[in-house]
C-alpha positions as CSV (number, residue, x, y, z in Angstrom):
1,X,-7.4,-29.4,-15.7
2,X,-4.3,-29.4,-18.0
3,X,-4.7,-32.3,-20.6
4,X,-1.2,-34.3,-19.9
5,X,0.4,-37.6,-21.9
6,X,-1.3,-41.1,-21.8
7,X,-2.1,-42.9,-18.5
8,X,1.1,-45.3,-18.0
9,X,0.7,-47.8,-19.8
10,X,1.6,-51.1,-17.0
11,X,0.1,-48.9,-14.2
12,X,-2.7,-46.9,-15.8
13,X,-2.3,-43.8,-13.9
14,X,-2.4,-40.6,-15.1
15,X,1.2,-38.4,-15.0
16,X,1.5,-35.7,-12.4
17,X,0.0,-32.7,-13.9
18,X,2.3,-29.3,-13.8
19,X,0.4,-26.8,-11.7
20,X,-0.3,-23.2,-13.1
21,X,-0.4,-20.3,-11.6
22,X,-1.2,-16.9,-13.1
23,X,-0.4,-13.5,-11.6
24,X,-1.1,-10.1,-12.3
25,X,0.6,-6.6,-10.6
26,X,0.5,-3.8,-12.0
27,X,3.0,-1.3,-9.5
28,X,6.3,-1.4,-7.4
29,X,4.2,-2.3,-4.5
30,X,2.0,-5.3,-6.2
31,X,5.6,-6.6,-7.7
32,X,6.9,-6.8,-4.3
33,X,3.7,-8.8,-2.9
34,X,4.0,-11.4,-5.9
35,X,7.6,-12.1,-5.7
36,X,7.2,-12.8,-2.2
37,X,3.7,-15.0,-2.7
38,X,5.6,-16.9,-5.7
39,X,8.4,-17.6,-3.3
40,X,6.5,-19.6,-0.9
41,X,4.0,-21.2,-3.2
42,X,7.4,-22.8,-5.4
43,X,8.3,-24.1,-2.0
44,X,5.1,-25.8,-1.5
45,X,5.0,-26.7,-5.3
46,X,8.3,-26.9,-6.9
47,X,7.1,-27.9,-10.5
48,X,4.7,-25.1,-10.8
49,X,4.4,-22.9,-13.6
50,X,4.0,-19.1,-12.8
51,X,3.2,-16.3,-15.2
52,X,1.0,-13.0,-16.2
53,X,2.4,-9.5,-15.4
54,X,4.6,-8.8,-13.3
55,X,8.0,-6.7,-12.8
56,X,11.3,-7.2,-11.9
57,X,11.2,-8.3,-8.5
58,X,8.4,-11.1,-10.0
59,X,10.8,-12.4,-12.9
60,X,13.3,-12.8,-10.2
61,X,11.2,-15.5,-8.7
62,X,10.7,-17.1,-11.4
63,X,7.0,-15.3,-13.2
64,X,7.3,-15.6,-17.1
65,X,6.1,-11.9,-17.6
66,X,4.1,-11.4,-20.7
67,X,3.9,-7.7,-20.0
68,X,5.9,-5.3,-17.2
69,X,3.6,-4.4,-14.5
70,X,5.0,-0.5,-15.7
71,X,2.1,-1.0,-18.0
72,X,-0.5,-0.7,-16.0
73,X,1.2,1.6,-13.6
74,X,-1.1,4.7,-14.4
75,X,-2.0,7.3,-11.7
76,X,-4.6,10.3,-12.1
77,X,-8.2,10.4,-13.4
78,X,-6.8,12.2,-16.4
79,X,-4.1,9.9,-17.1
80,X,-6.4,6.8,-16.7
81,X,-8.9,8.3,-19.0
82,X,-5.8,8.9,-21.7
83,X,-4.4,5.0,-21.3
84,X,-8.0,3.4,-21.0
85,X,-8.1,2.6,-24.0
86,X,-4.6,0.9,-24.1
87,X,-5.5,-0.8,-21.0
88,X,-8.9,-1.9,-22.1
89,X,-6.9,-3.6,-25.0
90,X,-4.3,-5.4,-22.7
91,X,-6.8,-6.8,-20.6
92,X,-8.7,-8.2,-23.4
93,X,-5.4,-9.6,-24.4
94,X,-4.6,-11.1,-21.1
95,X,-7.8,-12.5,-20.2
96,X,-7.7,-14.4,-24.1
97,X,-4.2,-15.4,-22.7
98,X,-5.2,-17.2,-19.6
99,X,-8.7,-18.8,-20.8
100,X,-6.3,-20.3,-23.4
101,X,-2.9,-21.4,-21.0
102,X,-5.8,-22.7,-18.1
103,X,-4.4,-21.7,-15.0
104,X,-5.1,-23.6,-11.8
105,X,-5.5,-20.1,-10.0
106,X,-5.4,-16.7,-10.9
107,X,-4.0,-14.1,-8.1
108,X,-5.1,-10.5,-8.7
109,X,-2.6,-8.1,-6.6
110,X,-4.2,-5.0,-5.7
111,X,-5.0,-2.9,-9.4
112,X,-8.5,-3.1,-8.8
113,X,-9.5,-1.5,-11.5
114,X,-7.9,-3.6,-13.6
115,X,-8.0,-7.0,-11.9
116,X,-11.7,-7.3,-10.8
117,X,-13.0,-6.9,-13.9
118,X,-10.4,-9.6,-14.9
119,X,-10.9,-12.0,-11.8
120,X,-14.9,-11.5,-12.5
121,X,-14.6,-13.1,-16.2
122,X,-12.1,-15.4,-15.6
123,X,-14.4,-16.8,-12.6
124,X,-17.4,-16.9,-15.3
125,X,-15.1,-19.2,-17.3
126,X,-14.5,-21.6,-14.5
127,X,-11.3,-20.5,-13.4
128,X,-10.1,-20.0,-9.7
129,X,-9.6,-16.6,-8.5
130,X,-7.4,-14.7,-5.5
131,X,-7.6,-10.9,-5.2
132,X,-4.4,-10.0,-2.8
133,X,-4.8,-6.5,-1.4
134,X,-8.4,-5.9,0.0
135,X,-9.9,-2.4,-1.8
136,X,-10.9,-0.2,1.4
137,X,-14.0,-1.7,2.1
138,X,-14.1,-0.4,5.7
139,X,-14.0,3.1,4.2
140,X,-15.9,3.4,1.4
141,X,-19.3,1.6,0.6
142,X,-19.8,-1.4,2.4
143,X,-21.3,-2.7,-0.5
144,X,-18.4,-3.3,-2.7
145,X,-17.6,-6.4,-0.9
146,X,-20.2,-8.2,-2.4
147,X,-19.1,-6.9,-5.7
148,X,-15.6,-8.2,-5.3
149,X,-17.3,-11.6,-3.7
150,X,-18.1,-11.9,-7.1
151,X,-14.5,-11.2,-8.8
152,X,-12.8,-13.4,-6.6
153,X,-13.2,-16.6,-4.7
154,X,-11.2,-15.8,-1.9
155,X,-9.7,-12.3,-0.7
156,X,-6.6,-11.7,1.0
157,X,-6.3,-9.2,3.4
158,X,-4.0,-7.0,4.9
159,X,-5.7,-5.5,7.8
160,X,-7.6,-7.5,10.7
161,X,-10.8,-5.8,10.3
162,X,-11.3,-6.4,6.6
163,X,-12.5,-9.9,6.5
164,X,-15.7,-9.3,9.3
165,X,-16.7,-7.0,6.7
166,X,-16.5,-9.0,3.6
167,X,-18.4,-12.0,6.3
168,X,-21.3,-10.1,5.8
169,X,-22.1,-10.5,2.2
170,X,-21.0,-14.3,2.1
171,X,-17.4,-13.5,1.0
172,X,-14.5,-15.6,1.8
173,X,-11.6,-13.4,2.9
174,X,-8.3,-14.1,5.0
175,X,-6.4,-12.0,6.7
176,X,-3.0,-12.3,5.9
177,X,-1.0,-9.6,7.9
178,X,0.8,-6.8,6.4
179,X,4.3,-7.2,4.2
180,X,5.8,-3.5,5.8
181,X,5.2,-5.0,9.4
182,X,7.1,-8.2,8.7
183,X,10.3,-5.9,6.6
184,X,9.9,-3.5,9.5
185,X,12.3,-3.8,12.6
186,X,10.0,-3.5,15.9
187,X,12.6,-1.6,17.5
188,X,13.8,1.3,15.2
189,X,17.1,2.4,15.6
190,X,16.9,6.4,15.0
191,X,20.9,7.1,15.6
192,X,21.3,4.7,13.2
193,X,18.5,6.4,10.4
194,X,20.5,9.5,11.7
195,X,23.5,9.1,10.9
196,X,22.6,7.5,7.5
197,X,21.0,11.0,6.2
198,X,23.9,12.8,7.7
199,X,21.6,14.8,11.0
200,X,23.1,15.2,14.6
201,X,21.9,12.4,17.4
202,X,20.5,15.5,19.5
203,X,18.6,17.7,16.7
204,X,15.3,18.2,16.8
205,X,14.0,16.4,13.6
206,X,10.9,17.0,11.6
207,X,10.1,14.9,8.7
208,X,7.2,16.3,6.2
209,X,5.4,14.0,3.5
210,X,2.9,15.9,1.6
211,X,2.5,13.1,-0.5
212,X,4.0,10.8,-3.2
213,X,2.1,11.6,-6.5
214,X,2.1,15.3,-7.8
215,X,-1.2,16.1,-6.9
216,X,-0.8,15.9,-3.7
217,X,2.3,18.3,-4.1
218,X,0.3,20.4,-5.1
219,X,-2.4,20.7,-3.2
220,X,-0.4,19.8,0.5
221,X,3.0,21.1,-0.3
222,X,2.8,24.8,0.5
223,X,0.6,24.1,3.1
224,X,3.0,22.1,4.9
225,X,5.9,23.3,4.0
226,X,4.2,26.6,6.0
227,X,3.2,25.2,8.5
228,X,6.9,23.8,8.6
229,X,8.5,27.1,9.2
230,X,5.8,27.8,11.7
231,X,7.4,24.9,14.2
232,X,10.8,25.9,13.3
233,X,10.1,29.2,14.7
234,X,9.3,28.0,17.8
235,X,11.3,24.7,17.9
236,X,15.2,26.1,18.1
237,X,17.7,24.0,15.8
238,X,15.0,22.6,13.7
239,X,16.1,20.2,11.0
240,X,13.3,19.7,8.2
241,X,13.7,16.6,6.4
242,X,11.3,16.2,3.2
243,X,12.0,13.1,1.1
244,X,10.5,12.7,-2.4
245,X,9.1,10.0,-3.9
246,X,9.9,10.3,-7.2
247,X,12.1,12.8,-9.0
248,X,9.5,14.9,-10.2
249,X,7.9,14.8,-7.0
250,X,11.3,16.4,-6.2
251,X,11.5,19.0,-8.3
252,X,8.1,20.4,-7.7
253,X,9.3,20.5,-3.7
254,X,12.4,22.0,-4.5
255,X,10.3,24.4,-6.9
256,X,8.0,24.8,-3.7
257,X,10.8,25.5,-0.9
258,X,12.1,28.0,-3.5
259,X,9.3,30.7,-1.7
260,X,8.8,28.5,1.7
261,X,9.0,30.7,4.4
262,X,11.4,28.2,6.5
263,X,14.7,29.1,7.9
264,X,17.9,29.1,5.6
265,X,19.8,25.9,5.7
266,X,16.9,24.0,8.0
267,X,15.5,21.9,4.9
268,X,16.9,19.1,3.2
269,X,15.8,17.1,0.5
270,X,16.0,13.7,-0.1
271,X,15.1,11.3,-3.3
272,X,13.6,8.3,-1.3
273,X,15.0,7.4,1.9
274,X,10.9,8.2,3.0
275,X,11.6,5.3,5.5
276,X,14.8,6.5,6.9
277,X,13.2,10.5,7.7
278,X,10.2,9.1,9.3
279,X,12.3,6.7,11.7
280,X,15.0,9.4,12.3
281,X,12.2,12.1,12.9
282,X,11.1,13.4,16.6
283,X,7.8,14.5,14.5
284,X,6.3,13.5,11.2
285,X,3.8,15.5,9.6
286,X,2.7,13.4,6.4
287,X,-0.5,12.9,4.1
288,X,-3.0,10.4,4.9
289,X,-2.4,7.4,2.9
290,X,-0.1,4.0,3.2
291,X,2.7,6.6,4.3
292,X,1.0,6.4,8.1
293,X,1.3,3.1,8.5
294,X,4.6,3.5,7.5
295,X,5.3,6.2,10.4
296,X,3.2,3.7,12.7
297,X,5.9,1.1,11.9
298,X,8.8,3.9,12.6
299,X,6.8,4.2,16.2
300,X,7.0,7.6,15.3
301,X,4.2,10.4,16.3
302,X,2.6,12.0,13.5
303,X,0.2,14.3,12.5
304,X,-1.8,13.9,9.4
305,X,-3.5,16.6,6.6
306,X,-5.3,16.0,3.3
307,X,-7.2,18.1,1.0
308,X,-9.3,17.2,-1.8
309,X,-10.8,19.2,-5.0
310,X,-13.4,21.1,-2.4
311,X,-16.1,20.2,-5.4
312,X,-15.2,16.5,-5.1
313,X,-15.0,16.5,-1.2
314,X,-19.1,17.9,-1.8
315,X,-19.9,15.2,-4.0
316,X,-18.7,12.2,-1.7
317,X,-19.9,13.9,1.6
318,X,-23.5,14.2,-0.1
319,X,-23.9,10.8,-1.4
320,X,-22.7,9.2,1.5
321,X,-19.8,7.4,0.0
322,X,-17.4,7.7,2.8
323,X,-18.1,5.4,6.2
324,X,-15.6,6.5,8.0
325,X,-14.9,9.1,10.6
326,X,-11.2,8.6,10.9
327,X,-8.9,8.5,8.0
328,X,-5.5,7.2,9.1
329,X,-4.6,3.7,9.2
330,X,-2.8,3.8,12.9
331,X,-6.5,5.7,14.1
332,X,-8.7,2.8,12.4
333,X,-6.3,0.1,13.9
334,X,-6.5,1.4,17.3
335,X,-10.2,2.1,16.9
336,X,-9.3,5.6,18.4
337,X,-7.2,8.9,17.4
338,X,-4.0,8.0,18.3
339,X,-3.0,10.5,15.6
340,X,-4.5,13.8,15.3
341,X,-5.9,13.9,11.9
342,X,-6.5,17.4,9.9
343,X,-8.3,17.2,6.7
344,X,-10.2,19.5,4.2
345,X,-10.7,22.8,5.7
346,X,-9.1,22.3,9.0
347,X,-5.9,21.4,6.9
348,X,-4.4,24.7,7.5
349,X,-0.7,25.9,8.3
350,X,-1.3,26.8,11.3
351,X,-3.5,24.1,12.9
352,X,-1.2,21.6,11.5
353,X,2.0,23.6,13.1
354,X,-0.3,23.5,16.3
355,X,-0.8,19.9,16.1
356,X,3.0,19.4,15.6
357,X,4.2,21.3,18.2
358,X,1.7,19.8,20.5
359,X,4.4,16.9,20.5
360,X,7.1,18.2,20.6
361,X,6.2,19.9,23.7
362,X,5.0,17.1,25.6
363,X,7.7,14.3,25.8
364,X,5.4,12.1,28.1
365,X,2.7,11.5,25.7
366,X,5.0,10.4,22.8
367,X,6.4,7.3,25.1
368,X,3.0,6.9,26.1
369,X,2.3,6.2,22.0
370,X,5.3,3.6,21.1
371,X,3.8,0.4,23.4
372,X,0.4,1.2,21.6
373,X,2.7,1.2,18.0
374,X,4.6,-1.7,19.0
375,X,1.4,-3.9,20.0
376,X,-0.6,-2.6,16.7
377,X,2.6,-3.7,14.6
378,X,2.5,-7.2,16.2
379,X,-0.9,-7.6,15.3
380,X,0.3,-7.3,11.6
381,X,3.2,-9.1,11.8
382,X,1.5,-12.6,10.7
383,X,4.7,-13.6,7.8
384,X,1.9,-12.6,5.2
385,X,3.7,-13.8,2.1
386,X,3.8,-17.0,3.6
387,X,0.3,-16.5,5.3
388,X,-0.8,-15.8,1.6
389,X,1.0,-18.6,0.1
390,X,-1.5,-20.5,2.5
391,X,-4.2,-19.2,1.8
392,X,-3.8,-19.7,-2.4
393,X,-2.6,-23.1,-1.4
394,X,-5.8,-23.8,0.2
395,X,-7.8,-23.4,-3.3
396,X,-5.1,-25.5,-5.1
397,X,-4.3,-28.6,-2.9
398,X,-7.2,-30.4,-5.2
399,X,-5.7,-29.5,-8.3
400,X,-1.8,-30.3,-6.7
């Protein structure tokens, strides 16, 4: 691979060669998953070389960043459309990069849009290629597992029923397990996440999540917020607890509970601490997205709204594009609706507060829920940075 000095001269073997290994994440999330993969592929191959784009959580292990994963960290149709050019230019720049350093593997980390097209021409030149973070095959088109079959030569997975799927177009995928299940504590100590955000041990808690990217805000965070002050009418004591993601996601709740029709004093509002609401919540209404695995994890019952632009909801119903009938991650896991799930127009203030209150008021079914939560999180719970390291080992142990 990597043209090294002269054979020895007495012996005639050639020198060790230094493996490479390239890496490319381009959010908080993807940073995470390659300091963790780097960590257990330098204990398997302490000599390696690591590099690409990364952030800080990379560099600390030891990835010589040639640009901060911030730069790719672009959210929004309009926003992508603004940066593609910049980003069409960094990947040409990359991709020129690694043809010319050779690595032994490349390991794309979630950024599809960016990485496929990446993995695909680097896997034209000859190179090896890892995608980590399976694309939601089992939602959208089926057919896109091909496509990535051809991007990359093995996919890493983070749910169990992803690699069947990719089986069935000839693609080699692993299942890995899921990061949050293994950081996750199986039994979730509430006082504890009570205490921390400053709530009484016997208040009835609700968390709301209408989403982590403005957007969302914006189309969910009336309608929750409503719905809200619906369940606090009915639930005496109420505590609401609504932590933002991001500091402008902040600001546009605060802007939003201005006019909320919630009790005085029943609301707070946090910067972060998403993790610590959902496990200190009774209840957690909250988007669909990553955020209910994340309230799976917490073993906490939820109910789950989403809207989309009405026009776009049209388009993907009419050409067929979505596969599923159940949204949230805990539902497809189970294979049934083990959280109630209200989306488009059924994602209204008051059939949400219904949904909500349906909990609260019936103790018996929300034990009933944590043994299926606790066995669902086991099932994830596979060490996936090391399960990962494994499976990119796999493709090197030639080259090592």
């Amino acid at each position: 691979m990597h043209e090294g000095p002269r054979p020895d001269a007495d012996t005639g073997s050639p020198p060790a060669r230094t493996l490479r290994i390239a890496l490319c994440a381009g959010e908080a999330s993807g940073d995470l998953l390659g300091a963790g993969l780097v960590e257990h592929l330098r204990a398997r191959f302490p000599d390696a070389e690591f590099a690409g784009i990364g952030g800080a959580a990379m560099r600390a292990a030891g990835v010589e960043t040639w640009h901060d994963a911030s730069e790719l960290a672009v959210m929004g149709l309009s926003e992508v459309l603004r940066h593609l050019p910049r980003l069409l230019r960094l990947r040409r720049r990359l991709r020129r990069r690694l043809l010319d350093w050779r690595p032994d593997v490349f390991v794309g980390i979630d950024a599809p849009d960016f990485n496929l097209g990446l993995e695909r021409a680097l896997k034209r030149r000859g190179l090896r290629t890892v995608h980590y973070v399976s694309p939601s095959v089992w939602a959208w088109r089926e057919g896109r597992a091909a496509k990535i079959g051809r991007s990359a030569d093995r996919v890493l997975c983070l749910f169990p029923m992803e690699p069947a799927i990719y089986a069935r177009h000839g693609v080699d995928a692993r299942f890995v397990g899921h990061p949050m299940a293994d950081a996750m504590p199986l039994n979730p100590d509430r006082r504890r996440a009570r205490a921390d955000l400053g709530i009484e041990d016997d208040a009835p808690v609700l968390a709301v999540l209408p989403g982590s990217r403005l957007g969302e805000i914006e189309r969910l965070g009336a309608i929750f917020l409503e719905a809200a002050g619906r369940v606090a009418e009915r639930v005496p004591g109420l505590r609401i607890v609504v932590p933002a993601a991001t500091p402008a996601c902040g600001e546009a709740l605060r802007a939003l509970l201005a006019s909320a029709p919630v009790p005085s004093g029943s609301v707070r509002l946090f910067e972060g601490r998403a993790r610590e609401a959902m496990t200190a919540a009774d209840v957690v209404l909250l988007a669909s997205g990553t955020a209910t695995l994340e309230a799976m994890l917490a073993k906490r019952p939820m109910v789950v709204g989403y809207r989309i632009a009405p026009s776009t909801y049209r388009i993907v119903r009419a050409l067929g594009l979505l596969k599923v009938d159940r949204y949230a991650l805990p539902n497809v896991l189970a294979g049934t609706t083990i959280a109630p799930e209200l989306m488009q127009d059924d994602c209204t203030p008051g059939r949400l507060a219904g949904a909500v209150l349906a909990w609260f008021d019936d103790p018996a079914a929300v034990m009933a829920l944590e043994p299926v939560y606790r066995d669902l999180h086991l099932a994830l719970r596979r060490d996936a940075s090391a399960s990962a390291a494994d499976a990119v080992a796999g493709l090197l142990e030639p080259a090592a």
